[in-house]
ROSE-4610 file (N, C-alpha, C; in Angstrom, 1 decimal, always signed):
// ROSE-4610
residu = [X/X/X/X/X/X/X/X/X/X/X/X/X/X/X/X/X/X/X/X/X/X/X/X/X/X/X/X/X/X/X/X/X/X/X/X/X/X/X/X/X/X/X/X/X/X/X/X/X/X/X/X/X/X/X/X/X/X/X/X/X/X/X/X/X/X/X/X/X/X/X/X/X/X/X/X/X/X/X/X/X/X/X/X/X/X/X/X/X/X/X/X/X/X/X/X/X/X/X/X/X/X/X/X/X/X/X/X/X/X/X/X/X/X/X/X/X/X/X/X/X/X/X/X/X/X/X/X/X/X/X/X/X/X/X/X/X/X/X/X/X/X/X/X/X/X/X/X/X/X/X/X/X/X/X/X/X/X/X/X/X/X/X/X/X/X/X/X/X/X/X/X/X/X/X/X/X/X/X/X/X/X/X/X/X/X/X/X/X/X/X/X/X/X/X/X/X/X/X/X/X/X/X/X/X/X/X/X/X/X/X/X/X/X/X/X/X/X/X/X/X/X/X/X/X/X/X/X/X/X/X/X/X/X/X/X/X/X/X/X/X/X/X/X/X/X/X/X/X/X/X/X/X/X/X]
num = [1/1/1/2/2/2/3/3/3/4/4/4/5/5/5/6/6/6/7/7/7/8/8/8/9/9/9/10/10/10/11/11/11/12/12/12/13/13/13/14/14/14/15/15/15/16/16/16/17/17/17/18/18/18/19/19/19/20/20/20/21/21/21/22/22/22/23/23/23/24/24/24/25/25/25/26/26/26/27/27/27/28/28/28/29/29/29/30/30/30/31/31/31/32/32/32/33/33/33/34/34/34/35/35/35/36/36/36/37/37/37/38/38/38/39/39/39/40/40/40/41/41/41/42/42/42/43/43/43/44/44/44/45/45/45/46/46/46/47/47/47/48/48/48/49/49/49/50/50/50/51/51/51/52/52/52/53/53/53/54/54/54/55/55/55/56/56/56/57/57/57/58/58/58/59/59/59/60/60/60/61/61/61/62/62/62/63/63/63/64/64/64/65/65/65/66/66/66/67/67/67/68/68/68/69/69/69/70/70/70/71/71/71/72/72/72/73/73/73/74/74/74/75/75/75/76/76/76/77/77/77/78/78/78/79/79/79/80/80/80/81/81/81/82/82/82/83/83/83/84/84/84/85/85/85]
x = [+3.2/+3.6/+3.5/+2.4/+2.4/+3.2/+3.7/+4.6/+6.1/+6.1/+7.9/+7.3/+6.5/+6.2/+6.4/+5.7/+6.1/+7.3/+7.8/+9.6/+10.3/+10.1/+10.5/+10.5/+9.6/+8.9/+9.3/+9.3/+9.6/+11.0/+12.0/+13.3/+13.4/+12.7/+12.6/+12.9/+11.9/+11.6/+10.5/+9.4/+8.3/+7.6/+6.3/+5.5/+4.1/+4.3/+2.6/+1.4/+0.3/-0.7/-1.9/-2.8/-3.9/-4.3/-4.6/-5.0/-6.9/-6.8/-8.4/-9.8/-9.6/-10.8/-11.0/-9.8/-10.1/-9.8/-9.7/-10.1/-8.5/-7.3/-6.0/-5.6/-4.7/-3.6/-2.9/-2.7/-1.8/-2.3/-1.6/-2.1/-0.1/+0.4/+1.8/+2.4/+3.0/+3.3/+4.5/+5.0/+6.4/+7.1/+6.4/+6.8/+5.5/+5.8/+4.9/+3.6/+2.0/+0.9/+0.6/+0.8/-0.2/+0.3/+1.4/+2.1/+1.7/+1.6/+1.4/+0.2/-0.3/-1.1/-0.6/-1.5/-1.1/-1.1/-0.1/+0.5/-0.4/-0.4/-0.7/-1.3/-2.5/-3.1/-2.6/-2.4/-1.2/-2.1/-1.7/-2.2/-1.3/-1.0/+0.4/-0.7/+0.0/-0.7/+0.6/-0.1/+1.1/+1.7/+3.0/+3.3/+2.9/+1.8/+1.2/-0.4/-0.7/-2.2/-3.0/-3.9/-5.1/-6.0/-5.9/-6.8/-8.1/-9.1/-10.3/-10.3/-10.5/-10.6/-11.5/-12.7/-13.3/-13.2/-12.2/-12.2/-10.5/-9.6/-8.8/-9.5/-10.5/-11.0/-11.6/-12.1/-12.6/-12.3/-10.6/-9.9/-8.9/-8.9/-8.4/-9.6/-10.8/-11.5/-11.5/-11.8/-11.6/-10.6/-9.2/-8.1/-8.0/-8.8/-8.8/-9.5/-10.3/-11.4/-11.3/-10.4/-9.4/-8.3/-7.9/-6.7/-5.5/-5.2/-3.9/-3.6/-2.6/-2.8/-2.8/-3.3/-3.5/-2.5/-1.6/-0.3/-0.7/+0.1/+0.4/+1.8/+1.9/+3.0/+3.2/+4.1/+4.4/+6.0/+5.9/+7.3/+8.3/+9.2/+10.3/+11.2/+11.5/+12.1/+13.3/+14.3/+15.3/+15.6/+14.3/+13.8/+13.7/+13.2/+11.8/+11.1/+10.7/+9.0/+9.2/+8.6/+8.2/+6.6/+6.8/+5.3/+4.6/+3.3/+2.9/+1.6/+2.0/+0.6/-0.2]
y = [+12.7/+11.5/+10.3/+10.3/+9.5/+9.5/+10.5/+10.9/+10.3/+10.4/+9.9/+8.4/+8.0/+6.3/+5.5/+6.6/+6.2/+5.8/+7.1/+6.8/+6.1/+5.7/+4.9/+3.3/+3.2/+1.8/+1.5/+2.8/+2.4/+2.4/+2.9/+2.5/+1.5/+0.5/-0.6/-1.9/-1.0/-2.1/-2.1/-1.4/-1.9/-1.2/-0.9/-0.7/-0.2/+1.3/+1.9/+2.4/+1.6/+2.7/+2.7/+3.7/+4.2/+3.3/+3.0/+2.0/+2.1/+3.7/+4.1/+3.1/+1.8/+1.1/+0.2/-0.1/-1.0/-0.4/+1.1/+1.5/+1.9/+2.0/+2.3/+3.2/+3.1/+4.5/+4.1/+3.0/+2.4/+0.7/+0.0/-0.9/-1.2/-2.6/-2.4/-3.8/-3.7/-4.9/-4.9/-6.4/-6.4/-6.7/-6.3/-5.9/-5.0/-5.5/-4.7/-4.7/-3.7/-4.1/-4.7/-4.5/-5.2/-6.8/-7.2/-8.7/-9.4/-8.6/-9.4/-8.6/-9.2/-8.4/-8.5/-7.0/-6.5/-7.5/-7.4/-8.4/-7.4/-6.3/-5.3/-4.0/-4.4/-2.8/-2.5/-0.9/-0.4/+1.0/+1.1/+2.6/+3.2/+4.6/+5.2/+5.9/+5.8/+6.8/+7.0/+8.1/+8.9/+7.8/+8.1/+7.8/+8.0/+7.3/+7.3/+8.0/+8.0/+8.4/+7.3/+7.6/+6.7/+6.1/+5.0/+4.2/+3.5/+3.5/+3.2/+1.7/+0.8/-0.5/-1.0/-0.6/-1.1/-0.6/+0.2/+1.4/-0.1/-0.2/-1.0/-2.5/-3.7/-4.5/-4.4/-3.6/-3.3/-3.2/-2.6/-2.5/-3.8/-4.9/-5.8/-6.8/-7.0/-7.8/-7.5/-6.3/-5.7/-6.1/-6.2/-6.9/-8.3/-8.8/-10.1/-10.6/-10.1/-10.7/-10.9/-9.4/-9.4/-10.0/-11.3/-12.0/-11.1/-10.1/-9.0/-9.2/-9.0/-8.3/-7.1/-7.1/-5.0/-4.9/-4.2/-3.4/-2.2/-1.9/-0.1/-0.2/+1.5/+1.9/+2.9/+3.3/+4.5/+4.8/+6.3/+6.6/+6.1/+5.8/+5.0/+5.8/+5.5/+6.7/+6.8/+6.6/+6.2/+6.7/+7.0/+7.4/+6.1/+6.6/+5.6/+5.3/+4.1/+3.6/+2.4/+2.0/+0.4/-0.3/-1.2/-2.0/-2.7/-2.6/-3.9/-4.8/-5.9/-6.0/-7.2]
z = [+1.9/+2.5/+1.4/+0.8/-0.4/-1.3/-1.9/-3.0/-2.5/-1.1/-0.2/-0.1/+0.1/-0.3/-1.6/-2.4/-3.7/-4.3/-3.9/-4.4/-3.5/-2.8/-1.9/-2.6/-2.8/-3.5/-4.6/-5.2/-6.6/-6.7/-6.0/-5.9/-5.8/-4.7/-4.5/-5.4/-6.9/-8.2/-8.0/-7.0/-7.7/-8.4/-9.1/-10.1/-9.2/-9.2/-8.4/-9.1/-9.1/-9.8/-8.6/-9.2/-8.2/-7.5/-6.1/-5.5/-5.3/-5.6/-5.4/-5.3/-6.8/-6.6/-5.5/-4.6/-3.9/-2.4/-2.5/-1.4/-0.3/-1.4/-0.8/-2.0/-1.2/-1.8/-3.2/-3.0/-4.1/-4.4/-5.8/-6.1/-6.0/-5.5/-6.1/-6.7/-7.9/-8.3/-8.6/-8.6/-8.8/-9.8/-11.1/-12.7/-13.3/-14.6/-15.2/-15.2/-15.2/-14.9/-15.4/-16.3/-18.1/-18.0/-17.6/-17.7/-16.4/-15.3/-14.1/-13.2/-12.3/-11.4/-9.9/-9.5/-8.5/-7.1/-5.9/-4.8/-3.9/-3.8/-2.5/-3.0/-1.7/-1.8/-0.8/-1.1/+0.2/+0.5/+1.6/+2.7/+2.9/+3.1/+3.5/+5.1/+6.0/+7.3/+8.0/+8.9/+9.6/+10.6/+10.9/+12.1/+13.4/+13.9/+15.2/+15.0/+13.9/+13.4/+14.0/+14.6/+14.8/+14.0/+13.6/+12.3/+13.1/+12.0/+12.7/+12.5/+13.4/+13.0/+11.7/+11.9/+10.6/+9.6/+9.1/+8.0/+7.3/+8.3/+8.0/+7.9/+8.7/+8.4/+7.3/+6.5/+4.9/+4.3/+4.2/+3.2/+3.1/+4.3/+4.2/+3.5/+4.0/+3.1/+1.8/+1.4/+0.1/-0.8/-0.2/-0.6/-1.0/-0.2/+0.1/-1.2/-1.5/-2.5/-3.6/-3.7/-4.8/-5.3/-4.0/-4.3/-3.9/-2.7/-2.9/-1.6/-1.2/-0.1/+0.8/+2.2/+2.4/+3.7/+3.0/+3.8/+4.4/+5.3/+5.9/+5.7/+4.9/+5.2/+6.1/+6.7/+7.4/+7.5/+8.0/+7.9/+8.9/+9.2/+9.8/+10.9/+11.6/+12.7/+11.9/+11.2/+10.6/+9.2/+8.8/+7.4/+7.0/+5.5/+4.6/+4.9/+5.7/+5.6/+6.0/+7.1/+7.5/+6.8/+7.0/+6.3/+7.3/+7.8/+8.4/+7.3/+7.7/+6.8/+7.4]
């Protein structure tokens, strides 16, 4: 599901690298890393997966601190992927 996020995004235009240090899936920017910094830390979860509230409230402060913002993606009844954030 990650990997179909990815390309998803990066068709998009954007720019994915490990989101690991801050606790997501992805880090995503909308040019190059090295020239700009990252807008979203991003989560990919299933469609209709159960998320723990504080596991999400952590990765949003986490985001936050960092100056980013923290997205969900998921897959789309329609294909690709909706966002909430």
């Amino acid at each position: 599901l990650q990997v179909a996020a990815y390309r998803h995004l990066h068709r998009m235009g954007f720019v994915l690298t490990s989101g690991m240090k801050f606790g997501a899936d992805f880090l995503v920017y909308r040019g190059d890393p090295s020239l700009c910094h990252a807008e979203f830390c991003l989560s990919v979860v299933e469609a209709g997966e159960a998320l723990d509230p504080l596991l999400v409230v952590a990765a949003a402060r986490t985001a936050h601190a960092a100056r980013k913002h923290y997205a969900l993606a998921f897959p789309a009844p329609g294909g690709g992927f909706d966002f909430l954030s």
